[in-house]
N, C-alpha and C positions, 0 to 999 in steps of 0.2 A: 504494500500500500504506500501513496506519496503522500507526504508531509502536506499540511495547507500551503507552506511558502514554498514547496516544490510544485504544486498546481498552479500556484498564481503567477511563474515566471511561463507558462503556458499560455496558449491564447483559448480563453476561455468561452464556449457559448451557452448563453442559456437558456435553458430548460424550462426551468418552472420557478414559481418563488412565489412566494406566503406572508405578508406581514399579519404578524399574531400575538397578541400580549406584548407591546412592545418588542419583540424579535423578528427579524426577518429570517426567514426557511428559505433557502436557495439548493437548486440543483442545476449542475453547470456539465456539460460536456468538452470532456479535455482528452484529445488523444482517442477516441473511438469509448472514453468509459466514463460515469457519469460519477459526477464529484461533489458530495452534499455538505451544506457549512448553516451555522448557524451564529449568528450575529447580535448584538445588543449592542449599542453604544461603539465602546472601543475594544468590549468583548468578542470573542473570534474564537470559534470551532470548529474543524473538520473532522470526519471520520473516514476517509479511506476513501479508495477508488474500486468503486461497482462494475460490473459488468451488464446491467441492467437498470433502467430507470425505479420499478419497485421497489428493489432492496434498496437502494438509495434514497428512497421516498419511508422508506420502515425506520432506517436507522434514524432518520432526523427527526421523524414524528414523535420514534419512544426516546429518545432524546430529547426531546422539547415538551413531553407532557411529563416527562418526569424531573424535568427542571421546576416547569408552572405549577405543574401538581394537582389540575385542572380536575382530574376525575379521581371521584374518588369511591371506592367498591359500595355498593348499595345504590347509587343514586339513578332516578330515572328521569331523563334531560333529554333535551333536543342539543345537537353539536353539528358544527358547519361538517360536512361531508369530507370536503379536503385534510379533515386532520386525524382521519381515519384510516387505516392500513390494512389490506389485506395479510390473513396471517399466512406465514413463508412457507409454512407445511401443505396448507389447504392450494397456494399455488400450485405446488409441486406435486398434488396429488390430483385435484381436478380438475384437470387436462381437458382441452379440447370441450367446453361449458358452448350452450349454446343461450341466447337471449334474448331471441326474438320474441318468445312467449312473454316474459317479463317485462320488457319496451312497451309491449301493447298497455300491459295492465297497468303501469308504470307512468307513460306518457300519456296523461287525460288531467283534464281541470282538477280535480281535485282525488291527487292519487292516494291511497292506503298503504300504509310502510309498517309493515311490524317491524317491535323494534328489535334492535341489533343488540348481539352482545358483544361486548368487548372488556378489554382488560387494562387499568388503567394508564398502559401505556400507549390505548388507541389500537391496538390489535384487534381485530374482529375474528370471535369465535365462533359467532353463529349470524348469518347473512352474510355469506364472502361473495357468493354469484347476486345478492340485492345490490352491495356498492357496486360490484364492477356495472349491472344495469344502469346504476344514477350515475357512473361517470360519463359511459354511453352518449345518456340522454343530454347530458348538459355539457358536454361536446359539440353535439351535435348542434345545440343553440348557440353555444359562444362563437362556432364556427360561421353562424348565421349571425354574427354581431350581436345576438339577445341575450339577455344574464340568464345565469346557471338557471334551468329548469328548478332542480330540487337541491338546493344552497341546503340546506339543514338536517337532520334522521335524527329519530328519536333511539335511543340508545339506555341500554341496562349494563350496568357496569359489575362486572361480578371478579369476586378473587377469588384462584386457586390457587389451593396451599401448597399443589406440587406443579411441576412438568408436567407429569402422568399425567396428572387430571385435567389436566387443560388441555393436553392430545387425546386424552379418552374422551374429552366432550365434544371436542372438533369432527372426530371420526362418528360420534354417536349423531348430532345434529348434521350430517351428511346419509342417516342411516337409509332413509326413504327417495333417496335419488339412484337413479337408474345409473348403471357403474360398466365400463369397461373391461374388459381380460386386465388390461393395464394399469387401472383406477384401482384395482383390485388389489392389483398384486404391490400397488404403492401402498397400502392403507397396512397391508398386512408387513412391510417394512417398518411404518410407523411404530404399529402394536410391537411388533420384536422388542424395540428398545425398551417400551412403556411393560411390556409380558417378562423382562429379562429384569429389569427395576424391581419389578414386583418379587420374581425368584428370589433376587437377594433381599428383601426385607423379610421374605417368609424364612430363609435360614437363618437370618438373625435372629427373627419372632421363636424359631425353634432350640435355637441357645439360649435365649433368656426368658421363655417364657410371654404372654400374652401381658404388658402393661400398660397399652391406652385403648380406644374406642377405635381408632383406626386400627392398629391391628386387628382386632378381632371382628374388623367388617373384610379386610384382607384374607385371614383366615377362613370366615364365612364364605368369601366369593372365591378362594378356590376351590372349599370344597363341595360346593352348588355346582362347581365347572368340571370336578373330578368324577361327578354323577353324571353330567351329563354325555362328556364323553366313556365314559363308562370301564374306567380306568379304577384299578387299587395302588394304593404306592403312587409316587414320585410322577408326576404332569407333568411333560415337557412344553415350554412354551409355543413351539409350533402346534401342537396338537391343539393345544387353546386358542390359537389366532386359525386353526382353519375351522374351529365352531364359530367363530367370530366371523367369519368372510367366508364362507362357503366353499370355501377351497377343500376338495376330499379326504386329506390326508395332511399330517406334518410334513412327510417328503415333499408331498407339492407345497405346498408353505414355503420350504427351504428352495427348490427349484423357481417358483414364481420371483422371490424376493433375492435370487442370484440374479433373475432377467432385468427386475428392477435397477437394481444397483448398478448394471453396467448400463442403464438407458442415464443412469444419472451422472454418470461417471463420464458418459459423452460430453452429457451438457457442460457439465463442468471442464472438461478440457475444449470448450470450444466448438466441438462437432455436431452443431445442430442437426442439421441435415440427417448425417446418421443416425441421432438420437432419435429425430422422428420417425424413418425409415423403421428402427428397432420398435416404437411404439405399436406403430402401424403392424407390423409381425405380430409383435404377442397379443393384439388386438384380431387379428385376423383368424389363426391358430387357435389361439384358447387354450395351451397345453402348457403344465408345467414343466414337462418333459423339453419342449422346444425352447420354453423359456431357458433352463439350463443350456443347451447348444446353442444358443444366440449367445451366449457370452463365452463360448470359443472361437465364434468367427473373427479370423485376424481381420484388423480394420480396413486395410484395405480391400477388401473384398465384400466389405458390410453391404456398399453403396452396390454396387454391380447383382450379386447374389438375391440382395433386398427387393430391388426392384423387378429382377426374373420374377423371384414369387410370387411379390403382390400384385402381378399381372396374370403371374397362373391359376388356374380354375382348380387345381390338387388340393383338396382338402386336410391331408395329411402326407406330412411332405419327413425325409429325415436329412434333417439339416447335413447332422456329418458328415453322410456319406457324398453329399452335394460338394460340399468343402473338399471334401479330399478331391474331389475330381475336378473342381475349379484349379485348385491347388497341381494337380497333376497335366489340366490344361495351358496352366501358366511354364509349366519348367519344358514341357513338351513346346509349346512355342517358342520359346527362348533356344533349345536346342535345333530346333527347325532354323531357324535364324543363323545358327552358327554352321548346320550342314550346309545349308546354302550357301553359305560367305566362303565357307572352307568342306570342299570334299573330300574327308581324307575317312580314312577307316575310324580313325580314332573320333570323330566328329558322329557319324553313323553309329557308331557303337552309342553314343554320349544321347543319341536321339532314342536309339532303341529301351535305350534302360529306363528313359522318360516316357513310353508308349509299353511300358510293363511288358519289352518284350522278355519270352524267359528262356533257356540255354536248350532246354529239353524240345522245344518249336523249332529248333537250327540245329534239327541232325538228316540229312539229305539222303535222298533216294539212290539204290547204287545203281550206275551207271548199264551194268545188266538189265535193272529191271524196265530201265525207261528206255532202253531199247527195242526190249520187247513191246513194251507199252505203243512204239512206233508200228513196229508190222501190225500192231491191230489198227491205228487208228490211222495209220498213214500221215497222219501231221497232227501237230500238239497247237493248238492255237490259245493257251488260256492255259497257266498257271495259277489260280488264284491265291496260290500258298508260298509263296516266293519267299526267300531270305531280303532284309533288306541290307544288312551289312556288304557281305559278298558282292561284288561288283559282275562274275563272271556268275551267272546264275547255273543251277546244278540238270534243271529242267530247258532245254531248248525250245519253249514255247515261243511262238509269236509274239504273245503279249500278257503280261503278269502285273500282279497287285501284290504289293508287299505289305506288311504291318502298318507302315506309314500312310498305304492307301487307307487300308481299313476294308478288305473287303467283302466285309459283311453287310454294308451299305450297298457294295456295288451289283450290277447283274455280271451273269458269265456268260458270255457269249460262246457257241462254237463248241470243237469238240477239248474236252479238256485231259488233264494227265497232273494230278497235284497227289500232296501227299499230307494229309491235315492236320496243323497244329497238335502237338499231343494235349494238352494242357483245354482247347477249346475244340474236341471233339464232337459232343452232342451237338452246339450251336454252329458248326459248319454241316452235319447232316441235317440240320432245318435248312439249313441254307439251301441246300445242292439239291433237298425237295423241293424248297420254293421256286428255285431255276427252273426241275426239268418240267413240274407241272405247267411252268409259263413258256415251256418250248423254246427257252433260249438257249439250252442244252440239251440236244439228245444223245449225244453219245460221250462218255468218258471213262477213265480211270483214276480208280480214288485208291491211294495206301492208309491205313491208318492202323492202329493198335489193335490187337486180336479182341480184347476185351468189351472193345467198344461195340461189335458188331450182339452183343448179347442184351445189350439194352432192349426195353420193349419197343419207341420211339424208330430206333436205330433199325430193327429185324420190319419194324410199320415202312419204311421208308424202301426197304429193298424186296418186301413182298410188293408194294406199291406199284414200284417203278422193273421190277421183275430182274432185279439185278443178278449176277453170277457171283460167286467169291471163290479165291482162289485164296486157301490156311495153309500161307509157307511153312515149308519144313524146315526144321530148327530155328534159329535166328536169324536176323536179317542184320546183316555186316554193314551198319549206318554211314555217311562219310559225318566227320565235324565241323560246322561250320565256323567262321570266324568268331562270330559271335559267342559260339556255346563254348569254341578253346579259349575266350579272353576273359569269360567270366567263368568259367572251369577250373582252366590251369594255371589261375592264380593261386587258387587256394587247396586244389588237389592231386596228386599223385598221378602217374599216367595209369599206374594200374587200376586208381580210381574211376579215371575218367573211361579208359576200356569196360569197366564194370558197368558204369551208369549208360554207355555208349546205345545199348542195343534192348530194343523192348523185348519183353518176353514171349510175344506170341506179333504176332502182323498178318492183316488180310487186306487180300488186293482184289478193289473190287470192280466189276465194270457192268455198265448198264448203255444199250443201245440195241443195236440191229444185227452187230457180227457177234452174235454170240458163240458162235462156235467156230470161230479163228480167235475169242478171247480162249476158249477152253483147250484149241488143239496148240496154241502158242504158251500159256501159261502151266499147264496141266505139268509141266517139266520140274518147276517152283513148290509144291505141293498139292493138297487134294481138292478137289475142286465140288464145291456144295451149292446145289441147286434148289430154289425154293417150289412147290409147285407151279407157280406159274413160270417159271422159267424153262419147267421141261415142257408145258403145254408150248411155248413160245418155241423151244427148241424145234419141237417135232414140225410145228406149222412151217417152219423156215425149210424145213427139211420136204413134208409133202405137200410145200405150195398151199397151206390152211392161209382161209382171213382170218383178218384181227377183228376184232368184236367190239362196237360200242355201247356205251350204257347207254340208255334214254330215261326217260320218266316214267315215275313208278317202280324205276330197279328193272325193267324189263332190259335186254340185250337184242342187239338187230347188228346182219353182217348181209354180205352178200357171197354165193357161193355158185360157180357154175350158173350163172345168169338166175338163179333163184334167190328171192329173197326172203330171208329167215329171219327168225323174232322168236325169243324163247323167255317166257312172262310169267309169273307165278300167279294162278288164280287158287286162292282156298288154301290148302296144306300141299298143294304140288305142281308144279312146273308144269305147263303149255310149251310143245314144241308147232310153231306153224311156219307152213311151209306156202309163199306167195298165198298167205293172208288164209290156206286153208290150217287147220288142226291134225298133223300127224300123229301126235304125240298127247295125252292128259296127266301120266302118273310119274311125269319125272321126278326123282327124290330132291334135284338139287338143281341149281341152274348149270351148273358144271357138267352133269350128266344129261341136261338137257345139251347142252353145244352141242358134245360128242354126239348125242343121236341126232341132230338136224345136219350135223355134215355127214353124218352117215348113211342117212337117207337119201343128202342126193347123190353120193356117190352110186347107192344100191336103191334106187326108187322101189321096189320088188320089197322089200325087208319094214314098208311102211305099216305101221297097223290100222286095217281095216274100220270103220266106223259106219 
């Protein structure tokens, strides 16, 4: 804080000013903060430099009525409005007051004011959202050149013998007003101190015994609270402030009044902006759970993060794990920035570790197997599982996506030959469903981990799409990519890294049209496992069978030998019909319906009679 005679070498502007009982009240803005003095004669007072016109407007006022000594507890009087101060708590707690309802009722010939309470330093304990309506009002006139609407409020002056009690009746005559997540969880700050006071008078009262009338209304009102929360032994003062504020639990007590503290902790360093953004969150939310995770969000990110959500429609949202992927988006950009400026191994390594890539993802296909991979598919157009370290890629595809592409985002065009992440195995066989169903792949070869192919998801995907698999025998002799030897073989052994080198089982899978140049090419590698619809698919490729679409209803329709077939379930069993007539009524399955509608045109003779 500055000295008065370090303000006044300042160029001072003013504010506001008072003459009152012979003193003049000034408040002067010096330097962006607001500087309050109080004057008589040749007498001269400051106190400090504010960061806001109120608290500078408070400190002068109980400064000046406890010079004149104007009010004094008991008396009920009319007092000029201006020498009246909202109290610092009741700011700080209700936030965002609205008072247009009040103006109405307020601003008419001859308006009704109950009276205020206050304390006889001009603090208002009861009516804080009345004054700030009559400053309102009489703004609004002075602004129009006409004198103060409402110059005067009748006022009840009362003394409390503690703190406590003077914040217990602040939050008590605020009890009937409609309250925010955030209103809430200030009120419940409040009570901490006043519920934490109280704790220490009851263990004194327990060392010494019960000696005035206040104690033993203390003792009283804990143990009316100890009922009510329905506790034996020892209350903790959270439990008591969430019977008080409807907050569930003492944890959430402790979680809301963490949120609190760092919306105020903003304020106080300056950071409005955030601090409201933070308000706005735990008003949005409503959880004492978030409230806690709002006060690990590092600052800089408050602003950015804040604003995503309170534009998002997600009603519960987990902050953390948002942070760490903000947090994981920030070092990945910065690393992108440096592979770009500088392509060197070391630079790509420094991206990859920021794109969680991990050592186990960067063990390469051997050069055997994607050879073979070649005579089935004739050309590789589409890697989607590419190293991004490595500069010479292990896959001769046309065109590839690396970790930095991301591409799980992307489509796959063409025929492919990849070998899928170990680490993110399930979510690239959604993937490679959601391609082939959109026809942007029909034919490829996928490696991946023997283990993976037992999932239910995984077996849905290749009964689906009627894939083949080929369960290499023994192990598969992996290459190491740069990546997996620089964070490897820093820290382990070569015989380590030969151990961790090679998965324990690998199937190589392939789904298209040459299925039997995948099986008469791969069949070399191990044994090769066919799902039923794969031998149906087989045999058709073999004696020139159609393929079969679904329609509506679950019915199947092909066309076969210029006749058109349709095999439909009526009842408990399968319709085979043949150009729209009924060959067939007792088929058991639609499976064994096909078989007999191609069998009939093959052998028209073999139809059953009707």
């Amino acid at each position: 804080m500055a000295t008065a005679t370090e303000a006044k070498t300042e160029k001072l502007t003013p504010v506001w000013n008072k003459v009152q009982g012979g003193y003049i009240l000034s408040i002067d803005k010096v330097d962006g903060k607001f500087f309050p003095s109080l004057k008589k004669g040749e007498e001269f007072e400051s106190f400090g430099l504010f960061n806001n016109e109120s608290d500078a407007k408070a400190a002068i006022l109980e400064a000046y009525h406890s010079k004149v000594q104007d009010l004094e507890p008991g008396q009920y009087i009319e007092v000029d409005v201006d020498l009246l101060y909202v109290h610092p708590k009741n700011k700080a707690i209700y936030v965002n007051d609205t008072f247009e309802d009040l103006i109405r009722s307020l601003d008419v010939a001859d308006p009704y004011i109950a009276p205020l309470e206050i304390t006889s330093t001009g603090r208002i304990v009861a009516g804080n959202r009345r004054k700030k309506t009559i400053d309102i009002i009489n703004q609004r006139y002075q602004a129009a050149n006409l004198y103060r609407k409402i110059p005067r409020v009748p006022v009840v002056v009362k003394e409390y013998l503690t703190e406590e009690e003077e914040l217990s009746q602040l939050i008590l005559n605020n009890q009937s007003r409609k309250k925010t997540h955030f209103v809430r969880a200030q009120e419940a700050l409040l009570l901490r101190d006043i519920q934490e006071s109280k704790a220490r008078k009851l263990k004194a009262i327990a060392r010494r015994g019960i000696q005035t009338e206040e104690d033993a209304k203390l003792v009283a009102e804990r143990e009316e609270m100890r009922k009510r929360i329905g506790k034996d032994g020892a209350v903790r003062s959270s439990d008591v402030i969430a019977q008080l504020t409807g907050f569930g639990s003492g944890t959430a007590v402790d979680n809301s009044i963490s949120g609190s503290e760092y919306v105020n902790f903003l304020q106080k360093e300056g950071h409005e902006e955030l601090a409201q953004v933070a308000k706005e969150l735990m008003d949005k939310y409503e959880s004492s759970s978030f409230d806690a995770e709002l006060t690990k969000v590092p600052l800089h990110l408050l602003g950015e993060i804040g604003q995503e959500l309170l534009q998002s429609s997600k009603k519960r949202v987990n902050l953390g794990k948002i942070v760490e992927q903000k947090q994981a988006e920030k070092i990945r950009q910065e690393a992108e920035k440096k592979a770009d400026a500088s392509d060197t191994v070391e630079a790509r390594i420094e991206l990859s570790i920021s794109l969680k890539d991990k050592p186990e993802d960067n063990r390469f296909t051997p050069k055997i197997l994607v050879e073979s991979g070649i005579k089935v598919l004739g050309e590789i157009e589409l890697d989607p599982c590419a190293p991004y370290v490595d500069e010479v890629k292990p896959i001769p595809a046309k065109n590839f996506y690396t970790i930095k592409d991301d591409a799980l985002t992307k489509d796959w065009h063409g025929k492919i030959f990849t070998n899928f992440p170990f680490s993110k195995q399930p979510r690239f066989f959604q993937k490679l469903d959601e391609q082939i169903s959109a026809a942007h792949t029909l034919e490829g070869i996928v490696v991946c981990e023997g283990g993976a192919i037992f999932a239910q998801k995984s077996q849905e995907v290749m009964a689906k799409h009627k894939m083949v698999m080929c369960l290499y025998r023994g192990r598969v002799e992996f290459e190491k990519g740069a990546f997996y030897k620089a964070i490897k073989e820093a820290n382990k052994t070569q015989d380590d890294l030969d151990a961790n080198n090679n998965r324990s089982t690998t199937a190589i899978i392939y789904y298209g049209a040459r299925t039997s140049a995948f099986i008469d090419e791969f069949s070399q590698y191990g044994d090769i496992r066919l799902s039923f619809e794969s031998v149906l698919e087989i045999q058709s490729q073999q004696l020139g069978l159609p393929t079969w679409e679904k329609g509506k209803g679950g019915s199947w329709y092909t066309t076969f030998r210029n006749n058109k077939l349709e095999v439909k379930k009526e009842g408990d069993f399968w319709h085979v019909l043949i150009d729209g007539e009924v060959a067939e009524n007792t088929a058991h399955s639609d499976r064994f319906g096909k078989a007999l509608a191609l069998a009939y045109c093959i052998d028209p003779s073999a139809r059953t009679p009707f």
